[in-house]
N, C-alpha and C positions, 0 to 999 in steps of 0.2 A: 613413566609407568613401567613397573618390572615388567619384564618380559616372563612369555609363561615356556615350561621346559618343551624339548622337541624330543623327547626322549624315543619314541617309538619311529617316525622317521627317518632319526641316524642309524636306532637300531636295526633296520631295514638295511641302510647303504652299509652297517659293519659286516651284515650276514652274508648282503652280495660283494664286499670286500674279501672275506675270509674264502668265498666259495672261490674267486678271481684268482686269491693266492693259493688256493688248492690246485686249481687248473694250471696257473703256474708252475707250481711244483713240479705236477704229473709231467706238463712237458719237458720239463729240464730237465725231470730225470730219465725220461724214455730219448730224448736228444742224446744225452751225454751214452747212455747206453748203447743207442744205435753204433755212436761214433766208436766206441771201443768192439763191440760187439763186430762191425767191419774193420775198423783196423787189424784184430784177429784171421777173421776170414783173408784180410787182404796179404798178413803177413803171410801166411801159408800162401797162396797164392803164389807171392814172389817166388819164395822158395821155389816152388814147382818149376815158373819160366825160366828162371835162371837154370835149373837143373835142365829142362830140356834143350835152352839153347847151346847148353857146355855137352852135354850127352850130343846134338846133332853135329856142333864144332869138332868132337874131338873123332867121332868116327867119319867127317868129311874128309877132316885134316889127314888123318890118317892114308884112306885111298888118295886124295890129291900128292901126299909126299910119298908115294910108291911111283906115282907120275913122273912128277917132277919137282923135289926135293926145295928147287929155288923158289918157285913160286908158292910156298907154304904158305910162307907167315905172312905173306901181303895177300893172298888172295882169302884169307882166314880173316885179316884184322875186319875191325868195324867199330862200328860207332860204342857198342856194348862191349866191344873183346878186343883186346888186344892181345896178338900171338905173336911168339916167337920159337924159332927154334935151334939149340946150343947142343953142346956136347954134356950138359952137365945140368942137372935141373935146378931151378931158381927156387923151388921149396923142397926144403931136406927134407921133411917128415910131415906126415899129416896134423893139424892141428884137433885136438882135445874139444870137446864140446858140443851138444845139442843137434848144433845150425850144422856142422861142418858135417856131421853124423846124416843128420837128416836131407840134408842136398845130395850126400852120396846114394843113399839110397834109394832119393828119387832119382838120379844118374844112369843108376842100375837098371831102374823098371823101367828107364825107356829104351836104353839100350844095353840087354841082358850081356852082350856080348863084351861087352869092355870090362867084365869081372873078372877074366883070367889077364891084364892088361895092369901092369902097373902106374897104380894113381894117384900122388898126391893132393891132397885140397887142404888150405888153412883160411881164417879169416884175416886179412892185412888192414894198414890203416889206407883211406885214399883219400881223395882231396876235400877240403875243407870238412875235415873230420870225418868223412863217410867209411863204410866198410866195403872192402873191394873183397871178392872169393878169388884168390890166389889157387893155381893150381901144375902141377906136371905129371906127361904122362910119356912112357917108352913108346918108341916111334920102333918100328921093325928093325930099322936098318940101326938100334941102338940110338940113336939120338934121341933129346927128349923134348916134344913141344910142352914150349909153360902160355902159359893162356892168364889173362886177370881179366875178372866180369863185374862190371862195376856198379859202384850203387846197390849193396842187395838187401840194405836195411830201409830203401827208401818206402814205401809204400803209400804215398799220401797222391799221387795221380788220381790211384782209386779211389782212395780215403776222398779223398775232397769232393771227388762225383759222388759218391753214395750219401756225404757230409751233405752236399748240397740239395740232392735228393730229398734226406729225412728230414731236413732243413726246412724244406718246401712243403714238406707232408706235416709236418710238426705245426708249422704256423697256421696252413689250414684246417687242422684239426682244431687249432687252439681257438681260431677265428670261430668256426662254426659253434665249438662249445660258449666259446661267449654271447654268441648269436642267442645260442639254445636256453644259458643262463640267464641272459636279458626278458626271452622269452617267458620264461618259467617264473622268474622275480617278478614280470610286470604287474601278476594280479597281487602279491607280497606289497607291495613301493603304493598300489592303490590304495590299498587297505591303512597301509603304515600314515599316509597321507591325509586320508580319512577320519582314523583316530587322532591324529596331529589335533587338525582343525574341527575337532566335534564341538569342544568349544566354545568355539567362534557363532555356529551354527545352531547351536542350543537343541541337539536333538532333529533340525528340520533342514541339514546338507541333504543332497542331491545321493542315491542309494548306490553302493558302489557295485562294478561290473562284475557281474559271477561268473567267471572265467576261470584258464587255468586248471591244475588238475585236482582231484576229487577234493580231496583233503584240504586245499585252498576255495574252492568256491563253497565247501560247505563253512569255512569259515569266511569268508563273505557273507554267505546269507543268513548264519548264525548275528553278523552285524550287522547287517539291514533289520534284521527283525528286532536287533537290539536297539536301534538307532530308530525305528518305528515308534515301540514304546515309548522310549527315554522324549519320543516330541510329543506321543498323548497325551504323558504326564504331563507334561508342562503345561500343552495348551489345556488341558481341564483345569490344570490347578492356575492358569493364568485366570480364566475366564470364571471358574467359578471364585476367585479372588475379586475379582470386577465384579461381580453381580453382587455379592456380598458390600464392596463399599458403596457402588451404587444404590442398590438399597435403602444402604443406613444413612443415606442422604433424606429420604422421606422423615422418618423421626427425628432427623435433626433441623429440619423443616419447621417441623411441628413445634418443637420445642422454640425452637428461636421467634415463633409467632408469639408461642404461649407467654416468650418473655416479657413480651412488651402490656399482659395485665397485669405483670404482678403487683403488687404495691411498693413493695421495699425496690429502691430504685437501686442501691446499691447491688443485691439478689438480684435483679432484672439483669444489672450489666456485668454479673459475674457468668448466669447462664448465657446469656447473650454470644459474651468472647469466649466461651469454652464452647459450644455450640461452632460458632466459627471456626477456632481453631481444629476443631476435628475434621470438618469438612475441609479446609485447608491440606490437611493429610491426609485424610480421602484421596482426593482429588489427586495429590502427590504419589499414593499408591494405585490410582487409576494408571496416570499418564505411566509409573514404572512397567507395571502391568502390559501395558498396551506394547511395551517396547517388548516383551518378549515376542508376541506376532505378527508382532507388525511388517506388509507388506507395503514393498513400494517399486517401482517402474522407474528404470533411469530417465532425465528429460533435461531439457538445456535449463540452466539455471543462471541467473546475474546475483553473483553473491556480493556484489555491491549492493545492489539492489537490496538483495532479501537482507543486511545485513544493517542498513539503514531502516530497512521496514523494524526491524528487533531493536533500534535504538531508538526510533521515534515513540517507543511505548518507554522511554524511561524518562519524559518532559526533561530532558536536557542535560542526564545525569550520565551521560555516553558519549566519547565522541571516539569518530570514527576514521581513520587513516588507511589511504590504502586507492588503486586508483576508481577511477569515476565508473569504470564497466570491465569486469570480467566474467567471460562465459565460461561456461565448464558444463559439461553434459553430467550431474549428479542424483542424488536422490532429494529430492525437496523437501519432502515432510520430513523423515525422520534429520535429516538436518537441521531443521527450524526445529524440530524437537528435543532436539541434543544443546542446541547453541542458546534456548530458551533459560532452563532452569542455570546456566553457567554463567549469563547474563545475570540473571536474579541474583545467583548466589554471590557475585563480585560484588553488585550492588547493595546487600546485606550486610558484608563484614567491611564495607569500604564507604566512603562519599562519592567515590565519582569511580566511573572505568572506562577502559579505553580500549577498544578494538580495533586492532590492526592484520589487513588482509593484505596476503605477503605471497608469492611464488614460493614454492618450494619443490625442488624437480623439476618435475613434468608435471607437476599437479601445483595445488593450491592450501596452504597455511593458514588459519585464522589465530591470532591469539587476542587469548581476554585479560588484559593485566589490571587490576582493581587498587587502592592504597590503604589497604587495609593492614593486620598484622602479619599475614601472610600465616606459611605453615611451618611446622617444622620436616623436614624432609623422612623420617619417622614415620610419618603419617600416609607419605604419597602412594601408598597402595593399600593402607587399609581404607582409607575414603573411597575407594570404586566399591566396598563393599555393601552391599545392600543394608541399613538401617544401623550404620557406625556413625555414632555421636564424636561431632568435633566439640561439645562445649568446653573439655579441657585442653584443647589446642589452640582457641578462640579465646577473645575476649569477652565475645557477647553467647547466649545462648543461644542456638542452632533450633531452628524453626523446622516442624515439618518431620519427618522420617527417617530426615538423613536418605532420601531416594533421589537427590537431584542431579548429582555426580556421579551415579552409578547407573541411572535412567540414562543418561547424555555417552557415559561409557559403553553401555549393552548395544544404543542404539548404532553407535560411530562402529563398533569391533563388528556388530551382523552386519553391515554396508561393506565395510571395506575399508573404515576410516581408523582413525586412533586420537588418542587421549591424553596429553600426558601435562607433566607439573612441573614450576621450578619458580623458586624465589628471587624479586628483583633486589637488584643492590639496592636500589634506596628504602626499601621497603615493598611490602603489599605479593599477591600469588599471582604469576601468569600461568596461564590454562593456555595450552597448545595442540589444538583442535587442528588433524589431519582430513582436508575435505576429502568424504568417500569418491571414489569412482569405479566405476562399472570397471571390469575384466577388460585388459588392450583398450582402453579409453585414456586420451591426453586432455590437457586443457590445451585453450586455444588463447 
């Protein structure tokens, strides 16, 4: 059986797709911001400490070697500086550029004093590629301490905290906004849902949650009241379709009495079987009819059982395979309704059929395979159609409406069940009837 499209459903999941990679977006790029945005902050920052610990070094240094000259450059070094002090300075001239400009002059603002103070600063290389601030400066006594402060490109201690920070803010934000997005789709995914499977339901599904914000619950209820209608129409035009054939069963009553005085015996058995045959198609677009509202109650069922009880009405022209008792909690009636005319119709185009009830999942399979000519695959979905003539698909002329296929279809798709077709190798149609069952319902 074709499957019918899901169009509105997926449309659903691309929108909250699209809103998901939006959200996405947004953080990535308020992430990646954050992290440049403090890298910035944190590069000036360096800057700054390095310039105050060289400004506090060099006016320490200074008072300590009016002290005592020896102990300069050991009680100066550190883990950040390394001091020395020579007759000759380790950097000829200041170096060119930005950084070096800018270090000096935060140097200055912390200690104004060392501007009448000869100073040089360059940027060096240091170990494993990093940039050291090289520096010398006149000691009083003519000597010159050089000092190197190391690392002063590095900035990612801070980076990595405020990284891990925005990190932590970023995912919670993102989190919540999916929360809020889930939130906000849920009454969107109902609806989508809803229309999915209308249908299935034929106008008489369950009325969807009017939830969600304005704009969404008025379209909700815009579909409820659509979904309202769309089942008046049908159950009026069901029912006054039934009253209408029911009816015409009274005159043809009459008429089929009336045949039996006519004289011309011939005339008698011509009105006779047209008489019949109408009522036969009555009767045919009764039971379709009645599939549109038909209700039913789930309840334990033996589809051996009921499936033997549908081949003892064919005196021996059925046989049945499959084991001795299987229970299943389903719907009875429209079951026996659906598996009735599928019987007949094997029986019609064939001599004998054969039913075979089989596991399938967690549920139950019945198929009906008949040895007749079968169909052409062409046809496997315009037969569910309501009053499609198979007589050029057939060998014999097709009895009835053409509602027997499509009656057994409406009835299995409103339960829960399904329908479908396929031709055996040796000949003749198998019908592969999915037993409905109830929502979170197994067989046993």
């Amino acid at each position: 059986m074709p499957s019918r499209p899901a169009g509105p459903r997926f449309g659903a999941h691309r929108l909250a797709g699209y809103a998901t990679l939006l959200l996405l977006a947004i953080g990535l790029v308020q992430f990646i911001a954050s992290i440049l945005f403090y890298e910035a902050i944190d590069r000036q920052a360096l800057r700054q400490d390095h310039a105050r610990r060289v400004a506090e070094m060099l006016v320490v240094s200074d008072r300590v070697h009016r002290i005592d000259p020896r102990v300069t450059a050991r009680l100066m070094t550190s883990h950040y500086l390394d001091v020395r002090v020579g007759p000759r300075p380790s950097v000829t001239g200041s170096g060119a550029g930005g950084t070096v400009e800018d270090i000096r002059a935060h140097i200055l603002d912390w200690e104004p004093g060392l501007a009448s103070r000869p100073l040089r600063l360059d940027i060096v290389r240091g170990e494993r590629g990093r940039r050291d601030l090289a520096g010398s400066m006149q000691l009083a006594d003519g000597q010159w301490l050089d000092f190197r402060s190391r690392d002063i490109s590095t900035g990612w201690p801070i980076v990595l905290r405020a990284t891990a920070m925005t990190l932590v803010i970023t995912l919670f934000c993102m989190g919540a906004g999916f929360v809020a997005l889930r939130m906000l789709t849920a009454p969107l995914r109902r609806l989508s849902d809803a229309v999915a499977t209308l249908h299935q339901h034929h106008g008489h599904g369950p009325p969807v949650s009017e939830s969600g914000p304005a704009d969404l619950r008025s379209l909700a209820r815009s579909f409820n009241d659509m979904q309202a209608r769309i089942a008046g129409l049908e159950d009026d035009q069901a029912r006054s379709f039934e009253a209408i054939s029911h009816d015409l069963r009274t005159p043809l009553s009459r008429l089929k009495i009336a045949s039996q005085f006519v004289a011309d015996s011939d005339i008698a058995r011509l009105v006779n079987s047209s008489a019949e045959e109408m009522e036969t198609m009555l009767m045919s677009l009764q039971r379709f009819l009645r599939a549109e509202h038909l209700e039913a109650e789930p309840e334990e069922v033996d589809l051996a059982a009921l499936i033997g009880g549908l081949a003892e009405r064919a005196d021996g022209q059925v046989a049945v395979i499959g084991p001795a008792q299987a229970l299943v909690t389903s719907y009875r009636e429209p079951l026996t309704l659906a598996l009735d005319p599928l019987i007949e119709n094997a029986l019609h185009y064939g001599t004998r059929a054969e039913i075979t009830l089989m596991r399938a999942g967690h549920g139950w399979a019945i198929e009906i395979a008949d040895d007749g000519p079968g169909i052409d695959e062409a046809y496997f979905g315009k037969i569910l159609d309501p009053f499609f003539r198979l007589d050029d698909a057939r060998a014999r002329d097709t009895a009835g409406f053409g509602l027997g296929i499509p009656t057994a279809h409406r009835l299995l798709e409103r339960f829960g069940g399904a329908l479908s077709f396929s031709n055996a190798p040796a000949g003749g149609l198998v019908v592969r009837v999915i037993v409905p069952l109830p929502d979170e319902t197994e067989a046993r």
